[in-house]
C-alpha positions as CSV (number, residue, x, y, z in Angstrom):
1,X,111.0,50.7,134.1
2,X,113.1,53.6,133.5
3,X,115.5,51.7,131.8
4,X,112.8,50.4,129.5
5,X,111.9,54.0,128.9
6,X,115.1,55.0,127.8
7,X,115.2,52.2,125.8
8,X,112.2,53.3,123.4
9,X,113.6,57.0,123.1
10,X,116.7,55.7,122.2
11,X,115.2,53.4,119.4
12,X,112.8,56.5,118.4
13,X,109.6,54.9,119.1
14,X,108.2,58.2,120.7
15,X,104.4,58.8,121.3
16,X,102.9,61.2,118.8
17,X,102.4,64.1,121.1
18,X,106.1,64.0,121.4
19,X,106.8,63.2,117.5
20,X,108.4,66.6,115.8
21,X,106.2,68.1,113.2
22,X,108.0,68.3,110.0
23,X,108.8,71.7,109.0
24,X,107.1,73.5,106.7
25,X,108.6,74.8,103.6
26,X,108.5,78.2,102.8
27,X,107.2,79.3,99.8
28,X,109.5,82.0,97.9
29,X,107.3,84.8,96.2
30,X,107.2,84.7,92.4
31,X,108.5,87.5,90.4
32,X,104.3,88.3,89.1
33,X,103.7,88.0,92.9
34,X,106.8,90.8,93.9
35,X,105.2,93.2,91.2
36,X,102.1,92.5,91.9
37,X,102.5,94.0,95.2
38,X,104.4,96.9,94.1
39,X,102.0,98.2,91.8
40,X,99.3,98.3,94.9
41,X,101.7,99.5,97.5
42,X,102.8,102.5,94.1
43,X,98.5,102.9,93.6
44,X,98.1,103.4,97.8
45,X,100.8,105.8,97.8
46,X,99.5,107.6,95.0
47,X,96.3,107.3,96.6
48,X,97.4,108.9,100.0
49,X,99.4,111.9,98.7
50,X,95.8,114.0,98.8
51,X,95.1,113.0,102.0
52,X,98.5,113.5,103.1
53,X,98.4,117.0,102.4
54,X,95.2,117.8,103.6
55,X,96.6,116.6,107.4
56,X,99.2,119.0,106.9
57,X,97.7,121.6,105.8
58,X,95.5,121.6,108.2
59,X,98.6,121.9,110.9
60,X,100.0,124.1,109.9
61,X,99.7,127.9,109.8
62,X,98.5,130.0,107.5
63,X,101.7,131.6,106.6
64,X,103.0,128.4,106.6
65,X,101.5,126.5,103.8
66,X,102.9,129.3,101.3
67,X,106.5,128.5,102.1
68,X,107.3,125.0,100.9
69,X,105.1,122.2,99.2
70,X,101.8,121.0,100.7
71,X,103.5,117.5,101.8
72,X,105.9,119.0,103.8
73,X,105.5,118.3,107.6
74,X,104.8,121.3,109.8
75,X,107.2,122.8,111.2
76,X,104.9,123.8,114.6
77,X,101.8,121.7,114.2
78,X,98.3,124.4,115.3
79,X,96.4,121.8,116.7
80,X,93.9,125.4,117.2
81,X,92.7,124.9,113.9
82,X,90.3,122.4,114.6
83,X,88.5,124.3,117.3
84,X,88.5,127.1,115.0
85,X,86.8,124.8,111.9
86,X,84.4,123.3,114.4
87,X,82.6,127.0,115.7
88,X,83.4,128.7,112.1
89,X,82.0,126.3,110.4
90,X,79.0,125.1,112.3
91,X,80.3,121.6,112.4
92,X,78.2,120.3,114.7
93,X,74.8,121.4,114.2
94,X,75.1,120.6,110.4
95,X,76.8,117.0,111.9
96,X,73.9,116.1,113.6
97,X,71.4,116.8,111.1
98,X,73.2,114.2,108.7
99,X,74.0,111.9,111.0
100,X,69.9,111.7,111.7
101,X,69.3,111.5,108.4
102,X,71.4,109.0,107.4
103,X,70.6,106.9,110.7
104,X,67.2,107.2,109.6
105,X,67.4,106.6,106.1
106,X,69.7,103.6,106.1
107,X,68.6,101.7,108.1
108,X,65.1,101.7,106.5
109,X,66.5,101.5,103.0
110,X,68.3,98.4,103.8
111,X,65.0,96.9,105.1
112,X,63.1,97.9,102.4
113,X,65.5,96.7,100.0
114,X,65.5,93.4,101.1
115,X,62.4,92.7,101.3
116,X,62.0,93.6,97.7
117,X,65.1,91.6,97.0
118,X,63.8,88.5,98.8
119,X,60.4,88.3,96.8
120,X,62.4,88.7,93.5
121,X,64.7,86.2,94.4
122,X,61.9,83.5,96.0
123,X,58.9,84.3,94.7
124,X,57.9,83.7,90.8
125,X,55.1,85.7,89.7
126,X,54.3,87.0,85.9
127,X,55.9,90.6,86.4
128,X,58.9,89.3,88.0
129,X,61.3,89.8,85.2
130,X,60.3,93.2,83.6
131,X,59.8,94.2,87.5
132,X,64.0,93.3,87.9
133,X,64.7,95.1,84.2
134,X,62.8,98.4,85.7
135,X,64.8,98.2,89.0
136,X,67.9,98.2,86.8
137,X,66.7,101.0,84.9
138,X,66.0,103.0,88.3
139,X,69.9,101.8,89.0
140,X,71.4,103.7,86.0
141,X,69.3,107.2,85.3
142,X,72.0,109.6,86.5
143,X,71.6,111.7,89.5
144,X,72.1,114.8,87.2
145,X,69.4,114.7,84.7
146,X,66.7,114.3,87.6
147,X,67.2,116.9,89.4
148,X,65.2,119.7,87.5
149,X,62.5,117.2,87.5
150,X,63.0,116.3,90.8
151,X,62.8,120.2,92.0
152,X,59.6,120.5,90.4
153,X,57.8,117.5,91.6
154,X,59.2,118.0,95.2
155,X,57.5,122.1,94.9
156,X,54.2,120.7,93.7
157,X,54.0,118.4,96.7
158,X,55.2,121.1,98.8
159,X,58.1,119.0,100.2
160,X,60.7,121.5,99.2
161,X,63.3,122.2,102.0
162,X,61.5,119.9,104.3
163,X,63.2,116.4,105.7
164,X,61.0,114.3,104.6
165,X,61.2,115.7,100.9
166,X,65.1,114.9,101.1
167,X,64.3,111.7,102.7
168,X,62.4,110.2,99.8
169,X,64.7,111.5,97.1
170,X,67.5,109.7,98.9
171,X,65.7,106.5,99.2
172,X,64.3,106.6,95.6
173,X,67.7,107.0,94.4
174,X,69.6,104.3,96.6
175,X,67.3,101.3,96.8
176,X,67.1,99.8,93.1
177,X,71.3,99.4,93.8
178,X,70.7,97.8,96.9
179,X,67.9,95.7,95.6
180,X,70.5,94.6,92.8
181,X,72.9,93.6,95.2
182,X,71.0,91.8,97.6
183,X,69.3,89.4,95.1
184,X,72.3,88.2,93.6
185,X,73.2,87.5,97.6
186,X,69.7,85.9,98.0
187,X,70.2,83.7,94.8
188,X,73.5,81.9,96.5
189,X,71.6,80.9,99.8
190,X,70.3,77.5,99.5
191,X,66.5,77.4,99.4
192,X,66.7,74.2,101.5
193,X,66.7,76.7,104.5
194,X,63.4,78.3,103.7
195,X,61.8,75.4,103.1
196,X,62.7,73.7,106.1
197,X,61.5,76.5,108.3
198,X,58.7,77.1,106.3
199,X,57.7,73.3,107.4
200,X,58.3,74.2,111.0
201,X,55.2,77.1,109.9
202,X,57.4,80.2,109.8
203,X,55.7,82.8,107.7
204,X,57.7,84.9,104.5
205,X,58.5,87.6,106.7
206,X,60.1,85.2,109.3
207,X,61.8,83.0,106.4
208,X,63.7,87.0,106.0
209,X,63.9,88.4,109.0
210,X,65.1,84.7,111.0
211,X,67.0,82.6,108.1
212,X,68.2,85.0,105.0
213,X,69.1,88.1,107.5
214,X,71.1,86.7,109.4
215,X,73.3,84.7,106.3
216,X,73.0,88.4,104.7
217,X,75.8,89.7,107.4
218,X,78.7,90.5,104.9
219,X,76.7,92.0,101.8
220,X,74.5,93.9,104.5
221,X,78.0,95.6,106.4
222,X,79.3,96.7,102.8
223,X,75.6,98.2,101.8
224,X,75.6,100.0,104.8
225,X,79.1,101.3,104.5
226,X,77.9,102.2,101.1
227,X,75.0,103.7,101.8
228,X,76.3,105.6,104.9
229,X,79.0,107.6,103.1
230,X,77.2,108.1,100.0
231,X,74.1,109.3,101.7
232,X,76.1,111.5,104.4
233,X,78.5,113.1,101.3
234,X,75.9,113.5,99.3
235,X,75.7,117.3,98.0
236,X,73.7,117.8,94.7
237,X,70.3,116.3,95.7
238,X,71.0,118.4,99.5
239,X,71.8,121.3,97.1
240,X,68.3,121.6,95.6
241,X,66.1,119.9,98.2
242,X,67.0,122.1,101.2
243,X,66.7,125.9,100.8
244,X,67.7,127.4,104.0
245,X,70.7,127.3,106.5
246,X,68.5,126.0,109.1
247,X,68.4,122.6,107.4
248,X,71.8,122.1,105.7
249,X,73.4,119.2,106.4
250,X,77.2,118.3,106.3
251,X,78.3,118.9,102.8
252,X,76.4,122.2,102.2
253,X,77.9,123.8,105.6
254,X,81.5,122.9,104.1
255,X,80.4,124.3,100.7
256,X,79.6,128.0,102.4
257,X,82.5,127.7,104.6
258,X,84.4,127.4,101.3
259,X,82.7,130.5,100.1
260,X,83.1,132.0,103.2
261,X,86.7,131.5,103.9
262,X,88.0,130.3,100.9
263,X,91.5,131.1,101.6
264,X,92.0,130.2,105.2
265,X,93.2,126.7,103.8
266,X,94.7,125.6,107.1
267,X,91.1,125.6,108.8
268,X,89.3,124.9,105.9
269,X,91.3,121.4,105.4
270,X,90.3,120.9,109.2
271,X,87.1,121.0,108.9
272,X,86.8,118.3,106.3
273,X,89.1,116.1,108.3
274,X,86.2,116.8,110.8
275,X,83.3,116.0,108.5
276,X,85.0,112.8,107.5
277,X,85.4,111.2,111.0
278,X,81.9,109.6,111.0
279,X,82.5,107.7,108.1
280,X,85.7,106.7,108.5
281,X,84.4,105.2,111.8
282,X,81.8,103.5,109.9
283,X,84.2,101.8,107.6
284,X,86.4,101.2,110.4
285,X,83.6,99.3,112.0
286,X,82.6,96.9,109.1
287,X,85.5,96.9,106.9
288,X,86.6,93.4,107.6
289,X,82.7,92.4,105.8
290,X,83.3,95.2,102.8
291,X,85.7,93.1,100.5
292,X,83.4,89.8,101.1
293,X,80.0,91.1,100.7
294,X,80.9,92.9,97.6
295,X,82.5,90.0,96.2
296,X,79.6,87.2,97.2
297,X,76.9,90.2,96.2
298,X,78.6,90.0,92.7
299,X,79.7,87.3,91.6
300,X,77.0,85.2,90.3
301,X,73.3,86.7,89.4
């Protein structure tokens, strides 16, 4: 028995678990692909020379940053200067105040939105068309030109400097995009879902909320990405909507500390690398879905 064994390795009649994989051959780069990936490493380090400098100014000392260039590394990094921009500045009060706006806003937004995108993109009625022409409209008025308008109609309501005031303005300004988004999404998903649960009796609302929803992961993560730093950074519509200190949120606390303490740069630069820690988190958290859902949110209408 052994010898019979040796017999068959030596003839090369081995079993397939024991059969070498051929190797696989390596692909050499071409010379579009080498420069390809120089001119986006070039771009990101282009990109990062801002944020470079606001790190290090920020540890450094206020004699300090008039020595050499901002990209120079401290010499003695003041790790003080964040305490000092988070009680100068009022960080945290104004922190939480955005942060419960834009957990509020959001998360309703996104709902709304797709419940308006799923009836454009399921239902046919006669307005459906000029309906999806006047949420592109909505899309593209510029923020700039509304706000006079918008300052009025929000004082003749008498929801000037009041949260829910703010609250509407946002979502009146960020749900046609989402709405855009999302109904290209909804167009790709076969409609052989809804209508085999919609044999089983679910209803429109469970059609969204059980079957589309749940498909809508990656265009859903990069809207709320979106939609959580644009809402949060937001400082024109804040500007004119809220009146006094008591209600400022994130941006308009950095703007007065600006005015403020315009040239203590060192803590200045610390606390917008404070303010920008939430939504760096966010992106953090549902980066991997940003690329894909914007992609599959945009590629076919």
């Amino acid at each position: 028995m052994t010898t019979d064994r040796f017999d068959v390795l030596r003839r090369g009649d081995r079993s397939p678990e024991t059969r070498r994989q051929p190797a696989t051959r390596r692909v050499r780069p071409s010379f579009v692909d080498v420069a390809r990936f120089l001119l986006v490493l070039g771009v990101a380090c282009i990109w990062m020379i801002p944020i470079v400098a606001i790190v290090f100014t920020a540890l450094k000392s206020q004699g300090e940053i008039f020595t050499g260039s901002p990209l120079d590394p401290p010499l003695h990094p003041m790790l003080s200067n964040f305490p000092a921009a988070w009680k100068t500045a009022k960080l945290g009060d104004y922190g939480l105040r955005s942060l419960a706006i834009v957990l509020t806003k959001v998360p309703i937004g996104i709902v709304l939105s797709s419940m308006a995108a799923f009836a454009l993109s399921r239902y046919r009625f006669r307005w459906v068309r000029p309906l999806y022409f006047v949420i592109i409209a909505g899309a593209m008025i510029p923020l700039q030109i509304a706000l006079i308008p918008l300052f009025g109609m929000l004082l003749d309501l008498h929801l000037l400097n009041t949260f829910p005031g703010l609250f509407l303005v946002f979502q009146a300004f960020g749900i046609p995009f989402e709405i855009l988004l999302l109904t290209a999404f909804f167009n790709q998903i076969p409609r052989e879902f809804d209508e085999a649960a919609r044999i089983d009796g679910a209803s429109g609302f469970a059609v969204l909320f059980r079957i589309i929803l749940p498909l809508s992961l990656p265009i859903l993560a990069a809207l709320f990405i979106f939609d959580f730093v644009g809402t949060y950074n937001e400082l024109s519509i804040s500007l004119v909507v809220l009146q006094t200190n008591d209600k400022w949120t994130v941006p308009l606390g950095l703007l007065s500390f600006q005015q403020g303490f315009g040239n203590n740069y060192t803590v200045m630069s610390a606390g917008v690398i404070i303010a920008s820690v939430p939504a760096v988190i966010v992106y953090v958290l549902f980066q991997r879905y940003f690329v894909s859902g914007l992609a599959q949110g945009g590629i076919r209408g």
